[in-house]
C-alpha positions as CSV (number, residue, x, y, z in Angstrom):
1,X,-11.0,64.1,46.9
2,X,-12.6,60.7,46.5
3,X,-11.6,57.7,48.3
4,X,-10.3,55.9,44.8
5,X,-6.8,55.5,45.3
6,X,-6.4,52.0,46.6
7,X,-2.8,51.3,45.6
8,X,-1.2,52.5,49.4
9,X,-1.0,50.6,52.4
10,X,-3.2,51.0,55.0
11,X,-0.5,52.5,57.3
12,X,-0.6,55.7,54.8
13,X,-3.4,57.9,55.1
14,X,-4.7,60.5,53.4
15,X,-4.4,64.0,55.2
16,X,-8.1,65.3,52.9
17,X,-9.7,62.1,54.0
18,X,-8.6,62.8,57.8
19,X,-9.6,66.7,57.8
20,X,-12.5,66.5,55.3
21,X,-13.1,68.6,51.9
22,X,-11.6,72.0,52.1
23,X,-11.7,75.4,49.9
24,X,-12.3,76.3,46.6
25,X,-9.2,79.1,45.2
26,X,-9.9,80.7,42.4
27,X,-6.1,81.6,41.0
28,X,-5.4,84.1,38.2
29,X,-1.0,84.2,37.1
30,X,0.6,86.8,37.1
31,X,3.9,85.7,36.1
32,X,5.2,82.4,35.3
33,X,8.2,80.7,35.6
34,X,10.9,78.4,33.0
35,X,12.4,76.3,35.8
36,X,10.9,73.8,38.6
37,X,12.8,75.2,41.8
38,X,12.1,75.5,45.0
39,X,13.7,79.0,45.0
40,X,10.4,80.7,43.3
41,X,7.8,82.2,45.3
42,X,4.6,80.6,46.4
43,X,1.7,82.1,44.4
44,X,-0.9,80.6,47.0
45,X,-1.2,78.6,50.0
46,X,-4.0,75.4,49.7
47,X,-4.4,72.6,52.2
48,X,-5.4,69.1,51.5
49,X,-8.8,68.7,50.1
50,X,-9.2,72.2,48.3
51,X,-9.7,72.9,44.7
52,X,-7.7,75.1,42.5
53,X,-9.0,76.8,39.8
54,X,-6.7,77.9,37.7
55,X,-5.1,78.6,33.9
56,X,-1.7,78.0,31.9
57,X,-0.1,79.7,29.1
58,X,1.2,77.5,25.8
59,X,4.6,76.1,25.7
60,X,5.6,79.5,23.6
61,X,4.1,82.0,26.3
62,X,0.8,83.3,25.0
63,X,-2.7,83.1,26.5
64,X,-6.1,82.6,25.8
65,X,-6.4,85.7,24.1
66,X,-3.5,85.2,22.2
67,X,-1.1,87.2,24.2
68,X,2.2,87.0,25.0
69,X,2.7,86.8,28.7
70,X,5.6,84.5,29.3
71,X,8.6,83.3,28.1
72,X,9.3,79.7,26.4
73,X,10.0,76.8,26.6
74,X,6.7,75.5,29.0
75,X,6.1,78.8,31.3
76,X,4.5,77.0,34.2
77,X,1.7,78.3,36.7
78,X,2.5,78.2,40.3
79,X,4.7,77.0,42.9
80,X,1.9,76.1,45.0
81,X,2.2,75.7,48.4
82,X,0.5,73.0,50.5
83,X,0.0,73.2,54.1
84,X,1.2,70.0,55.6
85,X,3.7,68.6,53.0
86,X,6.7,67.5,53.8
87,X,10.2,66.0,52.4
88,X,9.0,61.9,52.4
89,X,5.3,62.5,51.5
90,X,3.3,61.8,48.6
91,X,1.4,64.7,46.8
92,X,-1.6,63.7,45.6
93,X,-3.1,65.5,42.5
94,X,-6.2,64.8,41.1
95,X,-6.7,66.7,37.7
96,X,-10.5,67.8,37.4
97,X,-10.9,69.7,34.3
98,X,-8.4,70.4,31.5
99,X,-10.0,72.6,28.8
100,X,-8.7,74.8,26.0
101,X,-9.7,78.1,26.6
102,X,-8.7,79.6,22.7
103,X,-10.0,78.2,19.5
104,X,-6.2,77.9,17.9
105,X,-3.3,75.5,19.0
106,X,-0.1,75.4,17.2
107,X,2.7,72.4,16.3
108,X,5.3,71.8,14.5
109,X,5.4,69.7,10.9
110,X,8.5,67.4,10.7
111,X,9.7,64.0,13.1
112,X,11.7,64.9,15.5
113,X,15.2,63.3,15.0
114,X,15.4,61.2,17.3
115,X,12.1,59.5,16.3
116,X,13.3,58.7,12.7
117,X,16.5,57.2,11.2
118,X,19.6,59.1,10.9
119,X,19.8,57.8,7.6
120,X,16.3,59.2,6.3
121,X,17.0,62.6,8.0
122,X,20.1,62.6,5.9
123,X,19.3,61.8,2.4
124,X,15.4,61.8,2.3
125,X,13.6,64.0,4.7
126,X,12.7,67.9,4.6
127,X,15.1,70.5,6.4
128,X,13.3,72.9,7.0
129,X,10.6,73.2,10.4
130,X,7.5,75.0,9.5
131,X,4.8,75.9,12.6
132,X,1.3,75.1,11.9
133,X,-1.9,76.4,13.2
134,X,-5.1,74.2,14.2
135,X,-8.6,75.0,14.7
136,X,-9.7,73.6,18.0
137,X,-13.6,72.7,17.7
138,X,-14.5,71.8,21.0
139,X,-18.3,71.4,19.8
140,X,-17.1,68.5,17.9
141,X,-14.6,67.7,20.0
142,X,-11.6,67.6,17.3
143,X,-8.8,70.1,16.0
144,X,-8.3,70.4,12.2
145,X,-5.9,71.7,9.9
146,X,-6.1,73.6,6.2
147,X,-3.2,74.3,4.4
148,X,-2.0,74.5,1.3
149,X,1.1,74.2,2.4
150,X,0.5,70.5,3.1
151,X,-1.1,67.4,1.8
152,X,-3.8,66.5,1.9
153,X,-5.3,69.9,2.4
154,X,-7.2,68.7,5.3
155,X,-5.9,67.1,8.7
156,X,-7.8,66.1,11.4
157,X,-7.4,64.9,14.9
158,X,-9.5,64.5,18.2
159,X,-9.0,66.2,20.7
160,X,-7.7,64.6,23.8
161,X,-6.6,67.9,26.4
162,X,-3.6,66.8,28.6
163,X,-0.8,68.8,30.5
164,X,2.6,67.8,29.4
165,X,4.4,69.4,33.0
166,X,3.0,68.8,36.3
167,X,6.0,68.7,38.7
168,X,7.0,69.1,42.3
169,X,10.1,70.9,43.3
170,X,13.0,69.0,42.6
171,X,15.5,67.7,45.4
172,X,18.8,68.9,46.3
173,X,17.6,72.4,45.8
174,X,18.0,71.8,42.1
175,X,16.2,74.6,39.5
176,X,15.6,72.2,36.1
177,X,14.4,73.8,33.6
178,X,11.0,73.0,32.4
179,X,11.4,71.2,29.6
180,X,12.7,68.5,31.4
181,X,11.2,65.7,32.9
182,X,12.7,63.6,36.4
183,X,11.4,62.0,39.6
184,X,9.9,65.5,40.6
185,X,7.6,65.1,37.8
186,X,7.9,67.6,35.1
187,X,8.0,68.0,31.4
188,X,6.8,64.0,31.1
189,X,4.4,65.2,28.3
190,X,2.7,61.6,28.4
191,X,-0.9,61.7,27.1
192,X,-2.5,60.4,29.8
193,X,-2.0,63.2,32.2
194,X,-6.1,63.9,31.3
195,X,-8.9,65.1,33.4
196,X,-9.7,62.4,35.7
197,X,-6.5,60.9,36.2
198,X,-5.0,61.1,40.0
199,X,-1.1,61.6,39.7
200,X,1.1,60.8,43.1
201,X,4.1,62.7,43.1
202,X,7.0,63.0,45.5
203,X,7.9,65.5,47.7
204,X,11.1,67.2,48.5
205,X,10.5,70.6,49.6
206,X,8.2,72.0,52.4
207,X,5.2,72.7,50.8
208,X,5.6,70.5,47.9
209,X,5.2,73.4,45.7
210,X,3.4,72.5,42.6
211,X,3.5,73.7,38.8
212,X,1.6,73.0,36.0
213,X,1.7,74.1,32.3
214,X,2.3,73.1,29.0
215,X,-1.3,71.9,27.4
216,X,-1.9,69.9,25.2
217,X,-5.1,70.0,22.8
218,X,-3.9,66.4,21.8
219,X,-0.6,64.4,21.3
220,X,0.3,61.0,20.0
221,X,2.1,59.0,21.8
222,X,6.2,59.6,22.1
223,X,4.8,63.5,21.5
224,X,7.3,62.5,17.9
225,X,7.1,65.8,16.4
226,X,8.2,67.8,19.2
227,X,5.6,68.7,20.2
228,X,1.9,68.6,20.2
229,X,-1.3,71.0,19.8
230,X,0.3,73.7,22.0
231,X,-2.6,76.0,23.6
232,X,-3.7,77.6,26.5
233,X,-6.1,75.6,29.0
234,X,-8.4,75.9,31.8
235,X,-7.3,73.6,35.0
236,X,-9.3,72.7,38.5
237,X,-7.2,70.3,40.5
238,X,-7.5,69.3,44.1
239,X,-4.8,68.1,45.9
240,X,-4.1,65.8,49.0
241,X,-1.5,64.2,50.9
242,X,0.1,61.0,52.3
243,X,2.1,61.5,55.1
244,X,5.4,59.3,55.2
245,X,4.8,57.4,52.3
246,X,8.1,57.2,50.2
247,X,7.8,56.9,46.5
248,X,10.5,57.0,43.8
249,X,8.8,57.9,40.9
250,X,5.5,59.5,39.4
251,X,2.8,57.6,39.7
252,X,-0.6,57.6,38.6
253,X,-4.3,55.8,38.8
254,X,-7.0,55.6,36.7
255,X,-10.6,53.0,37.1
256,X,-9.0,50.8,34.6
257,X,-4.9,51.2,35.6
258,X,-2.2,52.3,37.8
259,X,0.7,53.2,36.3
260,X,4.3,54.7,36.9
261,X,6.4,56.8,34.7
262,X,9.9,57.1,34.6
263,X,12.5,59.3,32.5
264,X,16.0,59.3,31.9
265,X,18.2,58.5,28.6
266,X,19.0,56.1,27.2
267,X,15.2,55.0,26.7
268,X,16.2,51.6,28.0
269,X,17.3,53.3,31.4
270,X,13.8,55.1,31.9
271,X,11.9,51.7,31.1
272,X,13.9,50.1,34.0
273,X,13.4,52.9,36.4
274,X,9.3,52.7,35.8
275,X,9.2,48.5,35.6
276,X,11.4,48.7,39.1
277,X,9.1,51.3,40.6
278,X,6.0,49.0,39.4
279,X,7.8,46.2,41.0
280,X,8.2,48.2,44.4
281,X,4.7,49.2,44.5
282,X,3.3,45.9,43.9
283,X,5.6,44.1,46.7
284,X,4.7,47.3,49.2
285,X,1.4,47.8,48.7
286,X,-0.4,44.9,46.9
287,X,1.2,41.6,49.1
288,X,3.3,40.6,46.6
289,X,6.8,39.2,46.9
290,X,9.8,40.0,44.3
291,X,8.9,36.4,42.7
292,X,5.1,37.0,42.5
293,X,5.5,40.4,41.4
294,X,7.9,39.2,38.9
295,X,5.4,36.8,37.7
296,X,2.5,39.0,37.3
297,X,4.2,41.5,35.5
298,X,5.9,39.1,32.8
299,X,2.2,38.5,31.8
300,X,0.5,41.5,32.3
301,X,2.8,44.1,32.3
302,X,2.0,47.3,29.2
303,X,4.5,50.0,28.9
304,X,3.6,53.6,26.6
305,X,6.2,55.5,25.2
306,X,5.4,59.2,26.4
307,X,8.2,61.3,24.9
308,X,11.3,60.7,23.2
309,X,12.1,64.5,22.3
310,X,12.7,65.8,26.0
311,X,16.1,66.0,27.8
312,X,15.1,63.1,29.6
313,X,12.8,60.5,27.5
314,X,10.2,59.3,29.8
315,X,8.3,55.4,29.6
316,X,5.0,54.4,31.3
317,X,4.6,51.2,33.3
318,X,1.1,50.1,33.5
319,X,-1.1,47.5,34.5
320,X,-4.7,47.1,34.9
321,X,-6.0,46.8,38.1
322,X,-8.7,43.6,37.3
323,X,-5.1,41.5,38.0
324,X,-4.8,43.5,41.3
325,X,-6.0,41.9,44.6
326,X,-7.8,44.5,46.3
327,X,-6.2,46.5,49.4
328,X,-7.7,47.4,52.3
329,X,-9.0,50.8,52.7
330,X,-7.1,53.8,54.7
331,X,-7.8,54.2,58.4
332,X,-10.9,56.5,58.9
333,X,-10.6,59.4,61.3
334,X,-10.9,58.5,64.5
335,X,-14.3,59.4,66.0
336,X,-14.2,62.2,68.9
């Protein structure tokens, strides 16, 4: 993967840096599964540096040709195993390519209740749920809607692909179901989980074992109606590893950002976990004490609300990394 994580100490190293790039797997499901657990089989074995490529299923179960092959809510490809990983590393996923692979996604059409007043849902607003179909254009790069049904006639969005679940096995030999997001990852459904992004998630389990699923064509932020445009997508991810290198939370970088994610309820509580993550991060790997991390982030500290419909609602901590000193790059490997 390339060398453009620079949020770790140097004492971390990556295991793909150390061993070089590795294979390319080319991985077709067969089945798919409803819970993050370590009890479910491996579907394939990849070491640090290869590239998976790879397709999921929409959060109701059907495929890119409009079949249904699994069972909602957020049927997830995988576990995959990887060589090396171990409970107190870091999994390193970089997301390559995430492509709808039909030319129809579906949502719902009302607020989600917790994203509106008690008092509107009530006295004002509509009762009754109605699915909608898009048109996903990837030539233009947008989804649209026509219906009669609602006004106007005509809705459209860009598209903006994303994975709402991308998870490791969860601790304690815990199955959670999958539309549920936690430290492990999971069901965050923020909407910057895009191609390009590199997410750091911890591990628990020998192996890791990653999943992946629920795509997303595009989804505003909280994902307020419930969901989003649900489809089926192409993925190629490579993965990596950083060997003894604790973190509590999901993380992720970007060129502009780094960012942590955190989820729990009350919203209040999954705010505190990502800020205090930030805050560790910052004071382990970026040479700041409690005070000076304090400081920065009071000024330049952002926060994105990713979901508020999920079991768990789930905040982003983020800042840019112009207000970052730089960190000194990861040992090479040692010449023979």
């Amino acid at each position: 993967m390339r060398r453009s994580l620079t949020g770790f100490a140097a004492a971390a190293f990556l295991i793909g840096a150390q061993f070089g790039y590795g294979e390319i797997h080319r991985f077709i499901p067969a089945e798919y599964h409803n819970t993050f657990s370590s009890a479910h089989a491996p579907v394939l074995k990849i070491k640090p540096g290869d590239r998976v490529i790879t397709k999921t299923i929409d959060a109701w179960g059907f495929d890119s040709q409009g079949t249904k092959v699994g069972e909602r809510p957020n049927p997830q490809t995988g576990p995959f195993f990887i060589v090396g990983a171990e409970r107190g590393d870091v999994l390193i996923v970089k997301l390559e390519k995430i492509e709808p692979n039909r030319a129809t996604a579906w949502s719902g059409s009302l607020l989600a209740p917790y994203a509106v007043d008690p008092g509107f849902l009530r006295s004002e607003g509509l009762r009754e749920q109605q699915d909608q179909t898009w048109t996903i254009d990837k030539g233009r790069g947008i989804a649209y809607l026509e219906s009669k049904a609602v006004r106007p006639g005509r809705i459209e969005v860009p598209l903006k692909p994303m994975l709402g679940c991308v998870a490791t096995a969860p601790d304690r030999k815990e199955a959670v179901a999958t539309s549920t997001p936690d430290n492990f990852g999971g069901n965050m459904d923020y909407n910057g989980v895009v191609a390009g992004v590199t997410l750091m998630l911890p591990v628990f389990e020998p192996g890791a074992l990653l999943f992946l699923g629920d795509g997303h064509a595009a989804q505003g932020d909280g994902e307020v109606i419930g969901n989003a445009l649900e489809t089926s997508m192409d993925v190629e991810f490579t993965v990596d590893l950083i060997k003894r290198k604790t973190i509590n939370w999901p993380r992720a970088e970007t060129q502009e950002y780094i960012m942590v994610l955190g989820s729990a309820r009350p919203l209040l509580q999954a705010l505190q976990h990502a800020t205090t993550e930030m805050q560790r991060w910052l004071m382990a790997d970026y040479g700041f004490d409690e005070r000076g991390s304090s400081l920065l982030m009071g000024h330049v500290l952002q926060y994105e609300i990713a979901n508020i419909v999920d079991p768990h609602f789930t905040v982003v901590a983020k800042i840019r990394k112009a207000h970052l000193p730089a960190k000194p790059k990861a040992p090479s490997r040692p010449s023979t």
